[in-house]
Every structure is written in C-alpha cells, then in structure tokens.
NUKEBA-152494 format. One record per residue (C-alpha): x, y negated, z negated; residue number from 0. Coordinates in Angstrom, 1 decimal, padded with zeros to 4 digits. Layout:
+--------+--------+--------+-----+
!     c1 !     c2 !     c3 ! num !
+--------+--------+--------+-----+
!      X !      Y !      Z ! NUM !
...
+--------+--------+--------+-----+
END
This chain:
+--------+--------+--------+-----+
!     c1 !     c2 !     c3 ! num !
+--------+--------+--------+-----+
!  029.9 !  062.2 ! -025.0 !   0 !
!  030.3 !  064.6 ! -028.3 !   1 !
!  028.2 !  062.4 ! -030.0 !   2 !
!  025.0 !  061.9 ! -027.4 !   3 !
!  025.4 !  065.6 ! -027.3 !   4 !
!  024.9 !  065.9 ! -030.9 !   5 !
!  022.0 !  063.2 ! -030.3 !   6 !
!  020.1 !  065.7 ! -027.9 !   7 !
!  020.8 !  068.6 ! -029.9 !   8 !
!  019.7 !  067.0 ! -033.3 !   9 !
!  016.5 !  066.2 ! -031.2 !  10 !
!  015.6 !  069.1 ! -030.0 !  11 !
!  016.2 !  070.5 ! -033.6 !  12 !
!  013.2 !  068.5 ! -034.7 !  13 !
!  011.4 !  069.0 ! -032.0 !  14 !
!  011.4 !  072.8 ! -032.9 !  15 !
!  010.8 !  072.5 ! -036.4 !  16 !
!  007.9 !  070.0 ! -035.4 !  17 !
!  006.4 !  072.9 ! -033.3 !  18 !
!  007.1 !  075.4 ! -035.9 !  19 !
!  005.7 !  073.7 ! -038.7 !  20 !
!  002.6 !  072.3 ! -036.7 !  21 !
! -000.9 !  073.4 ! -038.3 !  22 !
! -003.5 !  074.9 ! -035.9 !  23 !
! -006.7 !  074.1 ! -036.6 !  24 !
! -009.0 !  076.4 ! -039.1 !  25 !
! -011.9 !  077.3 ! -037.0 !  26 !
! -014.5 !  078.6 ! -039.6 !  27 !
! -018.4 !  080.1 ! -038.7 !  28 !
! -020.3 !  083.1 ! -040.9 !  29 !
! -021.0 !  085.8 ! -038.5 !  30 !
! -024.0 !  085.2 ! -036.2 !  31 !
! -023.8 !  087.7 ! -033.1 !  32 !
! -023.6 !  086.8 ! -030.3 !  33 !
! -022.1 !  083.6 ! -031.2 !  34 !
! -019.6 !  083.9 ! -034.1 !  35 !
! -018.6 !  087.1 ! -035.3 !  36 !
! -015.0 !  088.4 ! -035.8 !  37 !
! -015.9 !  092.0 ! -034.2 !  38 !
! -016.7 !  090.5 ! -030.6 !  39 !
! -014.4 !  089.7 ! -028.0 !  40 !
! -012.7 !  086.7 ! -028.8 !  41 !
! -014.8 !  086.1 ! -032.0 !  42 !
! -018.2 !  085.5 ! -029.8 !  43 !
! -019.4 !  083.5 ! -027.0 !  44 !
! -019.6 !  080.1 ! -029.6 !  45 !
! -016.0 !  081.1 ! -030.9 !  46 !
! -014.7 !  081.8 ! -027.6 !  47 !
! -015.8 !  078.4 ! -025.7 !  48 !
! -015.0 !  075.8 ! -029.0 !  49 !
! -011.5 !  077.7 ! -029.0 !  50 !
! -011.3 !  077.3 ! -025.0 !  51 !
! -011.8 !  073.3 ! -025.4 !  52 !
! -009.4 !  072.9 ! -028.3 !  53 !
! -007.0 !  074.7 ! -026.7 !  54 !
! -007.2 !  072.7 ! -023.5 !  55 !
! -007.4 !  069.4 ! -025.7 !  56 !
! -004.1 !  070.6 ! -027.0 !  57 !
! -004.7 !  072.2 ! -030.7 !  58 !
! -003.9 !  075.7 ! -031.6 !  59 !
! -006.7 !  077.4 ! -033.7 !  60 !
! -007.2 !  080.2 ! -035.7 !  61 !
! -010.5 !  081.7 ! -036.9 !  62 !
! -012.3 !  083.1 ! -040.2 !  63 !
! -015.3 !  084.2 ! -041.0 !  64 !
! -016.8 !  083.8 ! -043.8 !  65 !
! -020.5 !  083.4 ! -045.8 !  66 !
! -022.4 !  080.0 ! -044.1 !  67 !
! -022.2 !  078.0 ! -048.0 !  68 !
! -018.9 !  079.3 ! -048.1 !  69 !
! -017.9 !  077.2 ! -044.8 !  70 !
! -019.8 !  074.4 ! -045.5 !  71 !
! -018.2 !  073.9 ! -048.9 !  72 !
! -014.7 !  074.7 ! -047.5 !  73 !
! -015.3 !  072.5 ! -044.4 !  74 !
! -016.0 !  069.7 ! -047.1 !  75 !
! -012.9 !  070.2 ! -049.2 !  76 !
! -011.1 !  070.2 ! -046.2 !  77 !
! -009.9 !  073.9 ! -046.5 !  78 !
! -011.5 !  074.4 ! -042.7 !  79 !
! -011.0 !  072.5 ! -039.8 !  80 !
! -014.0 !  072.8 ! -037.5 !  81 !
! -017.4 !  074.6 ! -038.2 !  82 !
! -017.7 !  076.2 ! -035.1 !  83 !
! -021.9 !  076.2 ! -034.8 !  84 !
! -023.6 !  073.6 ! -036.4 !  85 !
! -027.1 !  072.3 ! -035.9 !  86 !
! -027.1 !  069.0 ! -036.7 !  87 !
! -028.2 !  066.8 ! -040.2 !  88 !
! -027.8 !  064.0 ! -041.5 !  89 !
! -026.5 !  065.6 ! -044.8 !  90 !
! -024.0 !  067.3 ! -042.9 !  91 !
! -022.6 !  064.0 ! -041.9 !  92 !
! -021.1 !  063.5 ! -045.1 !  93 !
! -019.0 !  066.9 ! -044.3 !  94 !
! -017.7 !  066.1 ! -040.9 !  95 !
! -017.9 !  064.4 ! -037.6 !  96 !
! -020.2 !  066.3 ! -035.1 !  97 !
! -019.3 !  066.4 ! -031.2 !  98 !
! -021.7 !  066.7 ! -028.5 !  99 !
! -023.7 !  069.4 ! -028.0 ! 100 !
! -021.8 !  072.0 ! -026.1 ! 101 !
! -024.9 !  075.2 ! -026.2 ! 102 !
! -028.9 !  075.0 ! -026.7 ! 103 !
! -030.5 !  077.6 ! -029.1 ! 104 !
! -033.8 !  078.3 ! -027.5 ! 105 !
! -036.0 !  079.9 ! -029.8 ! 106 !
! -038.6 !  081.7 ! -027.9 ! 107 !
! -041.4 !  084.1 ! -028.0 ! 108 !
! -041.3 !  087.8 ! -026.7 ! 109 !
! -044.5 !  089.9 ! -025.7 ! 110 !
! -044.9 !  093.4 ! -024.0 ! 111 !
! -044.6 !  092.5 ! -019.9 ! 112 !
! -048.2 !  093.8 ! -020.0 ! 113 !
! -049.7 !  091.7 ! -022.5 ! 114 !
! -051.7 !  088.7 ! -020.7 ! 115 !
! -050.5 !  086.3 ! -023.2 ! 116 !
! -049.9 !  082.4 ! -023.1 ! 117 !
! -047.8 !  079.8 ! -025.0 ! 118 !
! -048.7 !  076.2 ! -024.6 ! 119 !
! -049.0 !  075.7 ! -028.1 ! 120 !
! -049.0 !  077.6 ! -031.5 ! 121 !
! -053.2 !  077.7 ! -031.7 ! 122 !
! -053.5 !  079.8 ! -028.7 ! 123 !
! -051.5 !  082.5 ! -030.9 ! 124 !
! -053.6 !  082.9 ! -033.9 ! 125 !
! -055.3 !  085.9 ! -032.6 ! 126 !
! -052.0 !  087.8 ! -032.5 ! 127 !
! -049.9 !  089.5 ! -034.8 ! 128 !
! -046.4 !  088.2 ! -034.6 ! 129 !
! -043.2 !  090.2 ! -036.3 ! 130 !
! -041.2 !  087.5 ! -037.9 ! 131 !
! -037.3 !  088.2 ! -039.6 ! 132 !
! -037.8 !  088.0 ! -043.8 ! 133 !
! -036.8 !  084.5 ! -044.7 ! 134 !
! -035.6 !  083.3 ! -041.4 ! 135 !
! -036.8 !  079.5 ! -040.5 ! 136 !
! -037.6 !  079.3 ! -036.9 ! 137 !
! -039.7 !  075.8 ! -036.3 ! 138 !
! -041.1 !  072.9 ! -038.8 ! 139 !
! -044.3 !  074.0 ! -036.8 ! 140 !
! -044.1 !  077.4 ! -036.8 ! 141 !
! -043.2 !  077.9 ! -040.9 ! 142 !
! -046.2 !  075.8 ! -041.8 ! 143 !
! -048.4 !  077.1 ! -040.0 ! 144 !
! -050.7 !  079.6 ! -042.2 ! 145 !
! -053.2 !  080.2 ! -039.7 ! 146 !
! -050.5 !  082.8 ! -037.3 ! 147 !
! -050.7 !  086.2 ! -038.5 ! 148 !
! -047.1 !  086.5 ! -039.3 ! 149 !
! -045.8 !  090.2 ! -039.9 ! 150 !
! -042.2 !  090.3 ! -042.2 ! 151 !
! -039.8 !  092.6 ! -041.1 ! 152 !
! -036.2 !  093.2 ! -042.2 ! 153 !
! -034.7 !  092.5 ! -038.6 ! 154 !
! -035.1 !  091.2 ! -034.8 ! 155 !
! -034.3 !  095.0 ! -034.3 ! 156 !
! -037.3 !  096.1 ! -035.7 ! 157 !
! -039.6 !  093.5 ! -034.7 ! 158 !
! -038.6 !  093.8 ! -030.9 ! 159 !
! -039.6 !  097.6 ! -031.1 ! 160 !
! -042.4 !  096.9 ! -033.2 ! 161 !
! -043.9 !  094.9 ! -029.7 ! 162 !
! -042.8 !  097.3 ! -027.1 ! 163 !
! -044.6 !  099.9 ! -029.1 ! 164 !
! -047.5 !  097.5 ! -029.3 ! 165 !
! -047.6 !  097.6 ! -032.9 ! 166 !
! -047.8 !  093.7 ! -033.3 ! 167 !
! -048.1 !  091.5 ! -029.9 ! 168 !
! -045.4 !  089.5 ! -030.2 ! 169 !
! -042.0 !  088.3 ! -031.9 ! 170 !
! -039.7 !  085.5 ! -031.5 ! 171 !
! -035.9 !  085.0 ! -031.8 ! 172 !
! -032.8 !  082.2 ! -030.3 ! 173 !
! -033.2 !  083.7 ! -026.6 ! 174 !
! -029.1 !  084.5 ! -026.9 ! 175 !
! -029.5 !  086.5 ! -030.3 ! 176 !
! -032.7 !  088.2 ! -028.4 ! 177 !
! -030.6 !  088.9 ! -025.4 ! 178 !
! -027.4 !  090.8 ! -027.5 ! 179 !
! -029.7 !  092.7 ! -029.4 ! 180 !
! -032.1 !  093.9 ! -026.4 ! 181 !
! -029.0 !  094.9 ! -024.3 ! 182 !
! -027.9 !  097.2 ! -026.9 ! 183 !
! -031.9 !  098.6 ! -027.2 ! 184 !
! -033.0 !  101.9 ! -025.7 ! 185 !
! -034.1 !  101.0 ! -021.7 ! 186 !
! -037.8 !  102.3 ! -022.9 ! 187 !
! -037.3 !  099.3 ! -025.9 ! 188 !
! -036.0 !  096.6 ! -023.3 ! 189 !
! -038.0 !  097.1 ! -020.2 ! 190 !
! -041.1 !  097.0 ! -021.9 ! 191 !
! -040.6 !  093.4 ! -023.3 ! 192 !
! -040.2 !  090.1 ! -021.5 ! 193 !
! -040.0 !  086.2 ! -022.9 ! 194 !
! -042.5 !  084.2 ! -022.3 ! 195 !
! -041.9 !  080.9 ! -020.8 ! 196 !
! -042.2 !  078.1 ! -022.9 ! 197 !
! -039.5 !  078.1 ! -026.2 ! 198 !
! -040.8 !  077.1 ! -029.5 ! 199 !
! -037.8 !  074.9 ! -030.6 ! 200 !
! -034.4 !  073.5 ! -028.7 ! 201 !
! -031.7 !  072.7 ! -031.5 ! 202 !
! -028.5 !  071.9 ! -029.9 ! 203 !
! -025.0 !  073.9 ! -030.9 ! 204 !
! -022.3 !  071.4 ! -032.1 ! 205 !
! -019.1 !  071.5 ! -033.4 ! 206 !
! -018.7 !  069.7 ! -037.0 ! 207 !
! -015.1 !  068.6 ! -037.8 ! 208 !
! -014.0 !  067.9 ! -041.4 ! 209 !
! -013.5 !  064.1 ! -042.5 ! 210 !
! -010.7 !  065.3 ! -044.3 ! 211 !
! -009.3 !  065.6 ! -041.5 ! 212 !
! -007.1 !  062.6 ! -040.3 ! 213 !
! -007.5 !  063.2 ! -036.8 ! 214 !
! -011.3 !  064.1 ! -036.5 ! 215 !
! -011.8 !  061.4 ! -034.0 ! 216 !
! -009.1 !  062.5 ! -031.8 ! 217 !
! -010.3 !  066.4 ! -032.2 ! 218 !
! -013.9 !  065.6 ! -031.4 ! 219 !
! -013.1 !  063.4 ! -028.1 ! 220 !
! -010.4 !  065.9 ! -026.9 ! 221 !
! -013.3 !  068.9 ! -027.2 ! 222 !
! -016.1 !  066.9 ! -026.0 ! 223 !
! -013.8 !  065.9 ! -023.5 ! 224 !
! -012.9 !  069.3 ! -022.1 ! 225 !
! -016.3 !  071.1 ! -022.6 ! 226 !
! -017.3 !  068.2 ! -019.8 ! 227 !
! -014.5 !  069.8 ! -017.5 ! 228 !
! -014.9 !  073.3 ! -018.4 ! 229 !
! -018.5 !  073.1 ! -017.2 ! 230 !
! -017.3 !  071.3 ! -013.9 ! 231 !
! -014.8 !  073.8 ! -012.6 ! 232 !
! -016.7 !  076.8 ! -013.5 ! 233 !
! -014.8 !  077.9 ! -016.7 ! 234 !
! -017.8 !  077.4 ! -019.0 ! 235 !
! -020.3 !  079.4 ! -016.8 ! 236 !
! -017.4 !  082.0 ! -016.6 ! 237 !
! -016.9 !  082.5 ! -020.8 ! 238 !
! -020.9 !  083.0 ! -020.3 ! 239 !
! -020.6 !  085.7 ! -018.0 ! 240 !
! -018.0 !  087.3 ! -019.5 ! 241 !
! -019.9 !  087.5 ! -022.6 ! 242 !
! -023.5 !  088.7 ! -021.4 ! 243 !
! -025.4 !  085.9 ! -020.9 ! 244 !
+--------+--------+--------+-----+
END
C-alpha cells in the first residue's frame, strides 16, 4: 500500500509540474481600436473574443502588443503564438495556419444624414469630395480610382468632423473603427452623420496561428470550434455588447 501511495503521489507531482511549466499561448496584434489594443477592456473586442475561444478550447493566453511587421516577423520565427486579426493572403500562409473567419470588417461610407447621397457604385461619387486617412488602403477599387476627389487627412477624427461640418461630403472607415471613434465625438459631431447603406469592401477577421507551432492544427479546430458555440448560446453577441457594438 506504501508503495501505490508513493505511485499516486509521484503522479500528481508531475501532474503539477506539468501545469506549472505549461506555456500559454502568445497572443500578438499592433494596436487597432476597437479591436486590439492593450488600453481597452480585455485588450479590445478582437482580443477579447480570440482569448474567449482559446480559453474554452483549453489554452491559456497572454497578450502583447506590438508594431504590425513586428508581429508578423515574430509570428514567423515562432516568438508569437497567434496573430490575433489577420486579413487573409496567400503570403501569409507561409507564416501560419489561418482559422475561419470569426468578425467582418465592413468598410463603409459616411455622409451628413442630410446629404441626399447614394452608393451603388464608386462613379456615382465623383462629384463629391471624400476625406480619406493619409496612406490608409481601403479597396483595390477605391485606391485606383483617380477620378474620386479624395481629400488626405491625418485621421478618421478629423475627416468625420470634416463631414458633419459639411466641409467635404463624405468619408469612409471599417464601420467598427467608425463606430469607437464616433461614440467618443461631441453629440453635435455624431448626430449629424449617418452610414450609408451599401459597404465598399467585406474582408473577413481571422486568426493566423504560427507553423512553428506543433499544435497549430489542434489550436485552429479548438477556436474555430468554440467561436461556432460561442455564437450559439449567446456568448459572442454578449462580448459584442459589452464592448459597444
């Protein structure tokens, strides 16, 4: 009996050091409000719902933020887990293993609510000014195109009061980004604006997983996995809520 005791207590030794020693996974994600960024709640709605899933898959994680090359380089050297909000490439195939999509990044347009403007396509919209971010790539369609009377500004900030001051007719911006900015506006900025129906682009939000990781497989099925549940029982739509969309 001594030595069966011995037995269960040499187990449960290893099992604790096992625990103890287990990595968690290193989320990583340069700062993108309201998505990823280590000064929101949780470290943003994308950060919040990819360390939900992983959690419920069974994998501890920790975050860090850090410049976009700077993840994509560490997630290839296999110094990062998971990049938390990927669009998806073919290069970036090489890097990792991509899940499913688990959010939609709707880039859309945003007039005064008084403007009688249209979007069907982007030829109805030469006649407007539009207040675009310096350097920010929006749409294939919409960076080529030379005939829109694009306005540079140095932020979404800027451009959304540019329209509800009718200085320029309209802007654009992913419809959560709009959202996190215009709820922190002035209520003359926000109730003077409104999106207009139609969204320029769709590019899906994924998950990328490093192939220097052994179990990348197993990581990606476990999230895509619980995302699928977390949108059945309500979680998902809660962690939405909870952050302001």
């Amino acid at each position: 009996m001594p030595r069966l005791h011995r037995a269960f207590a040499l187990i449960g030794l290893l099992l604790l050091i096992q625990n103890a020693t287990a990595e968690k996974l290193r989320l990583v994600a340069d700062a993108w409000p309201p998505f990823t960024d280590a000064t929101l709640i949780n470290g943003g709605l994308a950060t919040d719902i990819v360390s939900t899933a992983l959690a419920r898959a069974g994998y501890a994680s920790d975050f860090e933020q850090v410049p976009w090359a700077r993840a994509l380089l560490g997630l290839g050297e296999g110094r990062y887990d998971v990049l938390v909000n990927a669009w998806y490439s073919d290069e970036r195939t090489r890097l990792g293993q991509f899940s499913a999509a688990y959010l939609v990044n709707r880039v859309r347009f945003i007039k005064r609510k008084d403007a009688p403007i249209e979007f069907n396509n982007l030829q109805q919209l030469h006649t407007y000014p539009v207040a675009m971010v310096r350097g920010y790539a929006y749409s294939p369609a919409f960076d080529d195109d030379a005939s829109l009377q694009k306005v540079p500004v140095h932020s979404f900030a800027m451009a959304v009061r540019m329209v509800a001051a009718d200085r320029v007719k309209l802007t654009l911006e992913d419809e959560y980004v709009a959202r996190y900015y215009l709820a922190r506006e002035s209520a003359k900025v926000r109730n003077a604006v409104e999106f207009l129906p139609k969204p320029l682009s769709e590019n899906n939000l994924h998950i990328l997983v490093s192939l220097k990781n052994p179990r990348h497989e197993q990581i990606v099925a476990g999230f895509d996995r619980e995302i699928a549940k977390m949108k059945a029982d309500g979680s998902y739509e809660r962690l939405l809520k909870q952050h302001g969309m």
